[in-house]
C-alpha positions in Angstrom: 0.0 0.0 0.0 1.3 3.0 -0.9 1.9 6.2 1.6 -0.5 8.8 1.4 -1.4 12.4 2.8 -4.3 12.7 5.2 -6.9 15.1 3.8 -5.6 17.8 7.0 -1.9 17.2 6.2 -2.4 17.8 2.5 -4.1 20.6 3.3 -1.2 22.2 5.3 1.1 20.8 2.6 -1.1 23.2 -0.1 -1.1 26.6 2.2 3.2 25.7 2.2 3.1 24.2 5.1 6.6 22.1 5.6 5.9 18.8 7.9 9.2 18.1 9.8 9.1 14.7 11.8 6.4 12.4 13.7 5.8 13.2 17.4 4.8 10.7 19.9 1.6 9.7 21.1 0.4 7.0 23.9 -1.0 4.3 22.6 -4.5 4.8 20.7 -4.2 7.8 21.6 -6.1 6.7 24.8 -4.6 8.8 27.5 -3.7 12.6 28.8 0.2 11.6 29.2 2.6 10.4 26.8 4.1 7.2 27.6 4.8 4.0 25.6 6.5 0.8 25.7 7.6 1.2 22.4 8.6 4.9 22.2 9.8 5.1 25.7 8.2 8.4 28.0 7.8 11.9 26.6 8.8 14.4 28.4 7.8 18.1 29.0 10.0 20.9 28.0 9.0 23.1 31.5 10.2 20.4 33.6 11.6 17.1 32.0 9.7 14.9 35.4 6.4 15.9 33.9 4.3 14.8 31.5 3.6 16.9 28.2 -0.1 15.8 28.6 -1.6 13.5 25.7 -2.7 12.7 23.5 -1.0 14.8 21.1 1.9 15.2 23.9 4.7 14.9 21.2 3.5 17.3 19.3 3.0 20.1 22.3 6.6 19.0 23.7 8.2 19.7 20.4 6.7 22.8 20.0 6.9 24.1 23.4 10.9 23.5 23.2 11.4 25.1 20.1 11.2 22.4 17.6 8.4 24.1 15.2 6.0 26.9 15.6 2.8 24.4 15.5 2.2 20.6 15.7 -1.1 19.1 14.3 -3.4 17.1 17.0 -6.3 15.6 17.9 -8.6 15.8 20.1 -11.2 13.2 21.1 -11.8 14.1 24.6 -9.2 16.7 25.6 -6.0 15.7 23.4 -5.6 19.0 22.0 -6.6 20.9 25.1 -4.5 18.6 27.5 -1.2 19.0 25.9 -1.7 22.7 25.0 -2.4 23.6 29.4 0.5 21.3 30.1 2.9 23.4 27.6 1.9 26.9 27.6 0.4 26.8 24.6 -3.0 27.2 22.6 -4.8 24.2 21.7 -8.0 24.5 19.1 -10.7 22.1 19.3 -12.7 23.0 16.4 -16.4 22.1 15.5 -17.0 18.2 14.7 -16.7 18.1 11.1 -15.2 21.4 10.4 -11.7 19.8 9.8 -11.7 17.0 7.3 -11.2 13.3 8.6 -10.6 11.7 5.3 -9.6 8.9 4.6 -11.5 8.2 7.6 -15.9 9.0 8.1 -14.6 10.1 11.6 -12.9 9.1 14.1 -13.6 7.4 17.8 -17.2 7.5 17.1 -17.5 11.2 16.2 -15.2 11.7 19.5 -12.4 13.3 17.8 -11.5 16.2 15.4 -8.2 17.5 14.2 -6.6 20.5 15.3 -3.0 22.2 16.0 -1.3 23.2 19.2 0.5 26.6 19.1 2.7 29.1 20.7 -0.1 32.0 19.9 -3.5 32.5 19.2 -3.0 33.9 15.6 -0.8 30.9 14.7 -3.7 28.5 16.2 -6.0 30.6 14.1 -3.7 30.1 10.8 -3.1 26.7 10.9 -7.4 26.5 11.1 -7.3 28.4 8.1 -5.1 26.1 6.2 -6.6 23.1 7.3 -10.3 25.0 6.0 -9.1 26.6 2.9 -10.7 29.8 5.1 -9.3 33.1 5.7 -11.3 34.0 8.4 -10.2 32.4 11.4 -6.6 34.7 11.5 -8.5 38.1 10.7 -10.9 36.7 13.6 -7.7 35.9 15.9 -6.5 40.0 15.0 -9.6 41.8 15.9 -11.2 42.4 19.3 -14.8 40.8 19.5 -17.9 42.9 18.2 -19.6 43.8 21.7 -19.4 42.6 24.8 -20.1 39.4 25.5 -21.9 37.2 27.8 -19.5 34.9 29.3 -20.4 31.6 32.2 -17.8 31.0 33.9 -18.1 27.1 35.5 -15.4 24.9 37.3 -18.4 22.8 38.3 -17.7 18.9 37.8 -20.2 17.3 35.7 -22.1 14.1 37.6 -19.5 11.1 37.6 -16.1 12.8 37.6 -14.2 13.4 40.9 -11.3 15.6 41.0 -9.8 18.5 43.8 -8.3 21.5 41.9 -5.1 23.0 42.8 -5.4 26.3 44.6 -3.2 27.6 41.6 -5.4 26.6 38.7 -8.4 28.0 41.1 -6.8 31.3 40.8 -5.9 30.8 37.1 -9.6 30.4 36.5 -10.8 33.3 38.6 -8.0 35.8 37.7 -9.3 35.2 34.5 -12.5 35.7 35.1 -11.9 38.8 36.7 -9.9 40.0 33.5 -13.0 39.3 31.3 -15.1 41.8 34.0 -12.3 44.6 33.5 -12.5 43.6 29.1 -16.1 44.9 30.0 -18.0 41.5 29.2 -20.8 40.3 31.2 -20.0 37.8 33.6 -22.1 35.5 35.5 -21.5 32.1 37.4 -23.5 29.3 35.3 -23.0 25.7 34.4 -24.1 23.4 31.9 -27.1 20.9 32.6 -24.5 17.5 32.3 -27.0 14.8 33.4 -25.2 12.0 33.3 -23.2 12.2 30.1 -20.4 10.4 31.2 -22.4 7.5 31.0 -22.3 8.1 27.5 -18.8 9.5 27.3 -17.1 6.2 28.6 -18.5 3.7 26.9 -18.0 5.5 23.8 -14.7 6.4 24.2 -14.3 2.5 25.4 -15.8 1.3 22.0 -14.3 3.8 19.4 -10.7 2.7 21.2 -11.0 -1.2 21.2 -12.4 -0.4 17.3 -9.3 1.5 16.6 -7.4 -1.7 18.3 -9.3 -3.8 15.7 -8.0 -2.0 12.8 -4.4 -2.6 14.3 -2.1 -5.0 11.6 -0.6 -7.0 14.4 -2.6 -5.9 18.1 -0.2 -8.5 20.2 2.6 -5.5 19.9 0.8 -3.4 21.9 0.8 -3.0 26.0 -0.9 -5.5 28.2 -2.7 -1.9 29.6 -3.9 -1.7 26.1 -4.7 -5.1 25.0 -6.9 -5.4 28.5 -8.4 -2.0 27.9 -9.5 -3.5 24.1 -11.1 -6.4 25.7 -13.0 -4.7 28.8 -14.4 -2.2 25.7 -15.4 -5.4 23.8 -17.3 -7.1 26.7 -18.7 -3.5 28.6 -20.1 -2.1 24.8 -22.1 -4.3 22.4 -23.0 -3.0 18.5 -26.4 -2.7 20.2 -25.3 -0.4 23.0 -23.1 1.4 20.9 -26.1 2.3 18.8 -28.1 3.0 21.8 -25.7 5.7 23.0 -24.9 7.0 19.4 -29.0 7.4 19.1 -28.9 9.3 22.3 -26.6 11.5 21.6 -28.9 14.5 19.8 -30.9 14.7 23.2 -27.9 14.6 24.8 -26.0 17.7 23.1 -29.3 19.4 23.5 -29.9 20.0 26.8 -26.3 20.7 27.6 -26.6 23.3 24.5 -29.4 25.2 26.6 -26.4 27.1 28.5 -25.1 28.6 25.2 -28.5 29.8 24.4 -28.3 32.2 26.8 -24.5 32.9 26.7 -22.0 33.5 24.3 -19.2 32.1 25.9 -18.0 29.3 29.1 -14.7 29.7 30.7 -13.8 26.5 32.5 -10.6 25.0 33.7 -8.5 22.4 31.6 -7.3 20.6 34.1 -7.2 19.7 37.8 -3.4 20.5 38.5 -0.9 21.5 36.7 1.1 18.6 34.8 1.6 15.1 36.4 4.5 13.0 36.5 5.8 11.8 33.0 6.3 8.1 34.2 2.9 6.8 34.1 3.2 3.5 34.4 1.8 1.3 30.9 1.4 -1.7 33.5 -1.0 -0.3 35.3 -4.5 -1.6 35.0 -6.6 0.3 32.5 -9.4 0.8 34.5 -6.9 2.7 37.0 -5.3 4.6 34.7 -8.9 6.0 33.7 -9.6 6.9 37.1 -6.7 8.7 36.6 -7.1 10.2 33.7 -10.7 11.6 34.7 -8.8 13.2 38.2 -6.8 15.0 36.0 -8.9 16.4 33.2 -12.7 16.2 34.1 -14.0 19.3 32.2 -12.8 17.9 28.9 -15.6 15.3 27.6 -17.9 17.0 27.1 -16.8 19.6 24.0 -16.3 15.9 22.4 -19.6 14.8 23.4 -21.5 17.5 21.9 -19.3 18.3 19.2 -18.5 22.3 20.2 -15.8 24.2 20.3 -13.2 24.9 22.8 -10.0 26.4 22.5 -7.4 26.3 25.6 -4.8 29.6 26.8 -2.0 30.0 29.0 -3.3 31.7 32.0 0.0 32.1 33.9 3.0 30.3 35.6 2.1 27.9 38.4 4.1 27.9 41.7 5.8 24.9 40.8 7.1 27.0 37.7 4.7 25.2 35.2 1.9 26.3 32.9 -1.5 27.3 33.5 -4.3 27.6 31.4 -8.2 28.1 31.1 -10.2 26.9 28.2 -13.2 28.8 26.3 -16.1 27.0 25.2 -18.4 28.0 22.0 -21.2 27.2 20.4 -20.9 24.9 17.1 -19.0 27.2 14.6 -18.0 29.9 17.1 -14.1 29.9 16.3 -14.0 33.1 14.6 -15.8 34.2 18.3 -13.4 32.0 20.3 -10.5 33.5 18.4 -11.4 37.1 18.7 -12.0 36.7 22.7 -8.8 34.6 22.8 -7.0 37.2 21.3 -8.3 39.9 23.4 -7.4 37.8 26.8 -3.4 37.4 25.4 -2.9 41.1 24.8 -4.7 41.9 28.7 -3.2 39.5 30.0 0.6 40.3 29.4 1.4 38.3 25.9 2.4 35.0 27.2 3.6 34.3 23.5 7.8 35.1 24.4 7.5 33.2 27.9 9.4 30.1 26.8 11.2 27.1 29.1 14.4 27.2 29.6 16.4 24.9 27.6 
């Protein structure tokens, strides 16, 4: 079979993009760290103990030291977002279907969408553009938005997750929504009706990875954390349940959609802490390493569950010296919105564009 282009690469390839290497990911892209068997531990630039978050943690560690000036992603329930927070970097996760999946229909059951992690917003807005064929996501990123806005802010954690935030994400989110009072928007405490998406959430995610583990040319080369995660997905999530879920899924994005009715915008944390250790074990039990997972990134789901928006920003240096970040979240096709508020947050808030690790 002969190598090929995905639709998004060829598309960067045609606005002159120049691809430079493959980054790491952890295996089926299944977790927010970057560790592997095969490929060894990734490791992030800030502070080489810690994980560069995952998925697409390769791609956020080579750009935060330096390597490029944007990595493509994906994100199918935080793998854009993740590794952006952990980095210091801006992490796109556009509108389901707005980026071409091809060759694939989609990808993890509608879960996951292609993006780009960057140093800035206006790069994160370019590399949109070239994967669109737009123009309008830049000009977007390099004006201030029309009006002010009406923006919930929400660090609630939706039914099912369990996680303590650290006191310096806490005031990462509310220095930042503080900033958006003084920008002259209309602020307001208000969270999304959840139910009990995660319900949904899991056993989709568990399906559209042990499908991806199906597709695999030889699966017995992958970790025993993988290979058991394949096989709880095939017993826990039948064709019939998959269905089930998929069917529900309309009702589902609609009553959480009610919020943005109402508001233009929700400012919610990335992540519970800033980022964990780098050495997450492959051996532990998958189940575990989920709980884990979930600790570490609850407010990240459910953008891939409903398909919107959401596009994560530095917000600051931690006391342990490492990235912090907030994420906004649209409605379906607000980038150009996302962008412009985005934009409008880096300039306030002090350019975090030149703040770089030390190498």
């Amino acid at each position: 079979m002969q190598a090929a282009d995905c639709a998004a690469v060829a598309a960067l390839r045609g606005a002159g993009a120049i691809p430079i290497g493959v980054t790491n990911v952890p295996e089926l892209m299944a977790w927010p760290w970057t560790a592997t068997e095969a490929n060894g531990v990734t490791r992030n630039p800030w502070n080489l103990d810690r994980t560069p978050g995952g998925s697409s943690g390769g791609s956020a560690s080579a750009v935060a030291a330096g390597l490029a000036s944007a990595g493509t992603a994906t994100d199918g329930g935080g793998s854009i977002r993740i590794p952006a927070a952990c980095c210091g970097l801006v992490g796109m996760k556009p509108t389901r279907a707005l980026v071409s999946t091809a060759p694939l229909a989609e990808m993890h059951l509608g879960l996951t969408v292609i993006g780009a992690v960057a140093r800035t917003v206006a790069d994160s807005a370019l590399l949109l553009d070239a994967f669109t064929g737009s123009s309008a996501y830049l000009a977007a990123a390099q004006r201030e938005p029309e009006g002010k806005l009406k923006v919930a802010i929400s660090r609630k954690l939706p039914p099912g997750f369990m996680a303590l935030i650290s006191k310096d994400q806490k005031l990462a989110f509310e220095r930042t929504g503080r900033l958006l009072e003084e920008l002259g928007h209309q602020v307001s405490e208000r969270s999304p009706s959840y139910g009990a998406f995660s319900l949904d959430f899991t056993p989709t995610f568990f399906r559209g990875t042990a499908d991806l583990f199906d597709t695999l040319d030889d699966p017995s080369l992958t970790s025993k954390q993988t290979q058991k995660l394949a096989g709880i997905a095939h017993k826990l999530v039948s064709d019939k349940r998959r269905d089930a879920i998929l069917a529900r899924r309309p009702k589902t994005t609609a009553r959480i959609m009610k919020l943005w009715d109402e508001v233009d915008v929700v400012l919610m944390p990335v992540l519970s802490s800033t980022a964990i250790a780098a050495d997450q074990p492959t051996s532990r039990h998958p189940l575990l390493a989920l709980d884990r997972a979930a600790r570490f990134m609850p407010w990240n789901p459910v953008a891939n569950m409903t398909g919107q928006p959401a596009i994560a920003i530095p917000a600051g240096i931690g006391s342990d010296g490492m990235p912090l970040s907030v994420q906004l979240v649209g409605k379906h096709g607000s980038e150009e919105l996302l962008y412009s508020l985005a934009s409008q947050i880096q300039a306030a808030g002090g350019n975090w564009a030149p703040i770089r690790p030390e190498l």
